[in-house]
SETORDREN-233432 format. One record per residue (C-alpha): z, x, y; residue number from 1. Coordinates in Angstrom, 1 decimal. Example, Ala and Ser with C-alpha at 12.3 -4.5 7.8 and 13.67 -1.06 7.14 Angstrom:
SETORDREN-233432
<up:7.8 east:12.3 north:-4.5 i:1>
<up:7.1 east:13.7 north:-1.1 i:2>
end
This chain:
SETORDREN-233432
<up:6.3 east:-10.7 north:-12.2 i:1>
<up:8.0 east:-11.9 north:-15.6 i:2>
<up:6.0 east:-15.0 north:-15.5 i:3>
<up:3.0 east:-13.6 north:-14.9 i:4>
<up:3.2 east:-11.1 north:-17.6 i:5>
<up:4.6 east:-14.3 north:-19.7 i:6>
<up:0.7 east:-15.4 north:-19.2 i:7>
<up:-0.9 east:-12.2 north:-20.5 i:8>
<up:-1.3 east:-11.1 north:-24.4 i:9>
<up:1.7 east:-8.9 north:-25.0 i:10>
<up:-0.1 east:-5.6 north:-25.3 i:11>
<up:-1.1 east:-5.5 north:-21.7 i:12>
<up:2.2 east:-5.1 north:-20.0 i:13>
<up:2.5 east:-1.6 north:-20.3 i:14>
<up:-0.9 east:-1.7 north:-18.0 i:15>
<up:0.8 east:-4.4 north:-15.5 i:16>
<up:3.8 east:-3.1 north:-15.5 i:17>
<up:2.3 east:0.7 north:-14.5 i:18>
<up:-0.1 east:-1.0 north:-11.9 i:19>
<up:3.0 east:-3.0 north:-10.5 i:20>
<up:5.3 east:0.3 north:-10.3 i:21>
<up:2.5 east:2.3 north:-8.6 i:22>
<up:1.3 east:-0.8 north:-6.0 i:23>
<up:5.2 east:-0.7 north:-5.3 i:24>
<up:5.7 east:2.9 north:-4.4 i:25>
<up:2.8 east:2.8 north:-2.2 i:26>
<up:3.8 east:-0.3 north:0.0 i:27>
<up:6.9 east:1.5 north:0.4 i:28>
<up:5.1 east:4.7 north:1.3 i:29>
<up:2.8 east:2.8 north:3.9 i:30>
<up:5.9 east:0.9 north:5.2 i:31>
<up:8.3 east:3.9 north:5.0 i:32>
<up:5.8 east:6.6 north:7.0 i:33>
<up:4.4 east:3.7 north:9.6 i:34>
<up:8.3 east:3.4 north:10.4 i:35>
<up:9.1 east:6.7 north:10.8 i:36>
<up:6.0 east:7.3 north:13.1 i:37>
<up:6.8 east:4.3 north:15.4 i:38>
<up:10.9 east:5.8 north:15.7 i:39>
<up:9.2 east:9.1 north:16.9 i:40>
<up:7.3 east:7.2 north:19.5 i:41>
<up:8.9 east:3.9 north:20.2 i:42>
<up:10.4 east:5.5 north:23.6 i:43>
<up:6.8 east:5.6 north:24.7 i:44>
<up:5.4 east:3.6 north:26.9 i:45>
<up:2.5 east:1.6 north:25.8 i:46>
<up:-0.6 east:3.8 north:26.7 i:47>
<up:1.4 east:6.8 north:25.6 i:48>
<up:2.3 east:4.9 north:22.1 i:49>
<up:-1.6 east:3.8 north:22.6 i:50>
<up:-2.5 east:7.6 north:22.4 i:51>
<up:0.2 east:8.6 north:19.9 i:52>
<up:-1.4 east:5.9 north:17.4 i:53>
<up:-4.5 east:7.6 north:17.6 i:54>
<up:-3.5 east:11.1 north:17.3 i:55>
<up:-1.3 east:10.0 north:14.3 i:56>
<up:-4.5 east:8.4 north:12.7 i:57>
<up:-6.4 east:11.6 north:13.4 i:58>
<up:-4.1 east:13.6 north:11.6 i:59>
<up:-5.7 east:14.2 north:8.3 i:60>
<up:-2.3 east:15.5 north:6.6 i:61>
<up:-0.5 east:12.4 north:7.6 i:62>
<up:-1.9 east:9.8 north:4.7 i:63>
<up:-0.9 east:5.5 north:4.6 i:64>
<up:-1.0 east:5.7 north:9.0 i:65>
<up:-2.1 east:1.9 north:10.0 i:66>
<up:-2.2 east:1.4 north:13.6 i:67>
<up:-1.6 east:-2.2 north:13.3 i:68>
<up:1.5 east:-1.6 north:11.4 i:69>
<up:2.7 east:0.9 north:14.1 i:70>
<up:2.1 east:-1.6 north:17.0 i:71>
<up:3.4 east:-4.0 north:14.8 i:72>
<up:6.6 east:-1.9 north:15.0 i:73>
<up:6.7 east:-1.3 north:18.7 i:74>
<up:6.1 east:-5.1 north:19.2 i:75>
<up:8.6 east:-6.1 north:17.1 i:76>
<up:7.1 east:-8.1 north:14.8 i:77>
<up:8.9 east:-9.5 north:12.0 i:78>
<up:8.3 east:-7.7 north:8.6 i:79>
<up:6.7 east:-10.6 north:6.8 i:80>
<up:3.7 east:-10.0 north:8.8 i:81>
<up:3.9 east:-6.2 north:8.4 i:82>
<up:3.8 east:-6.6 north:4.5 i:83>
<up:0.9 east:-8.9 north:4.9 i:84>
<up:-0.9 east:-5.9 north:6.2 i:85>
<up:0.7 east:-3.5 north:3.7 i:86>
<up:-0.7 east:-5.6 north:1.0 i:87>
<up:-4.4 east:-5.6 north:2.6 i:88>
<up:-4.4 east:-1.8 north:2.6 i:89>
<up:-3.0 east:-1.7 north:-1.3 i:90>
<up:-6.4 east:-2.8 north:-2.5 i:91>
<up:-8.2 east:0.0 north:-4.6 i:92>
<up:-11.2 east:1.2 north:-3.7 i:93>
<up:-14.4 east:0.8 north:-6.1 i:94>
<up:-12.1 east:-1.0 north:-8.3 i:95>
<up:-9.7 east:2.5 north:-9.0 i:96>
<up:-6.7 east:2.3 north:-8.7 i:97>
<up:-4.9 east:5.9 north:-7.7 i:98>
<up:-2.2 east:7.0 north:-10.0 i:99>
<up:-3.3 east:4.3 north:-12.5 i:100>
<up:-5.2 east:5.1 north:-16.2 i:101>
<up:-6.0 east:2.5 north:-18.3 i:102>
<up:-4.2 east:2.6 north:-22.0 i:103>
<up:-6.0 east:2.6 north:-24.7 i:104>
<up:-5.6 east:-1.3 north:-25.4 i:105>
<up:-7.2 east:-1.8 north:-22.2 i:106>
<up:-10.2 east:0.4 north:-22.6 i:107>
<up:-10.9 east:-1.1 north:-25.9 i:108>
<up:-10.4 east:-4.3 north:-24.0 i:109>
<up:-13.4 east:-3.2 north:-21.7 i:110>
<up:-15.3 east:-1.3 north:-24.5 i:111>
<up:-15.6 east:-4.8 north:-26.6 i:112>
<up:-16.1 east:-6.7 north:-23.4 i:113>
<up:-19.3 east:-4.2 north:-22.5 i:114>
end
């Protein structure tokens, strides 16, 4: 992270540093509650994980539920490939990031740039 900050004008590592802490927090979130749904289930057997999956998705209170992370789990897989799809569902949505506002050195970045 150092380096690439190294790479950036000065001014903007509040910004990256901010957008780094709350991208952070969230892959832990997504890895942390995907884990602790596969230990309540990993006694199932596969069609009754299957179903557990999908009512754990359909749970509109539970937030950050991947299936492919939870079978990812019960398979075994090794974590590498887990963050890989961590890191696909970190990617904001319409370009907003949740948690995140801009400082004002990076809307008057934009502002000029407009």
């Amino acid at each position: 992270m150092n380096e690439y900050k190294a790479s950036i004008p000065e001014e903007f590592w509040v910004d990256i540093d901010n957008i780094y802490r709350i991208l952070l927090e969230r892959a832990g979130n997504i890895m942390t509650v995907n884990y602790h749904l596969y230990e309540q289930g990993a006694k199932l057997n596969r069609k009754e994980y299957s179903q557990y999956v999908m009512s754990c998705t359909e749970n509109s209170s539970l937030k950050d539920v991947v299936p492919a992370i939870m079978f990812m789990y019960y398979d075994k897989k090794n974590t590498g490939t887990i963050f890989k799809i961590v890191l696909k569902n970190l990617r904001p949505i319409g370009n907003k990031l949740e948690g995140y506002t801009p400082s004002t050195v990076t809307n008057r970045f934009a502002t000029q740039e407009e």
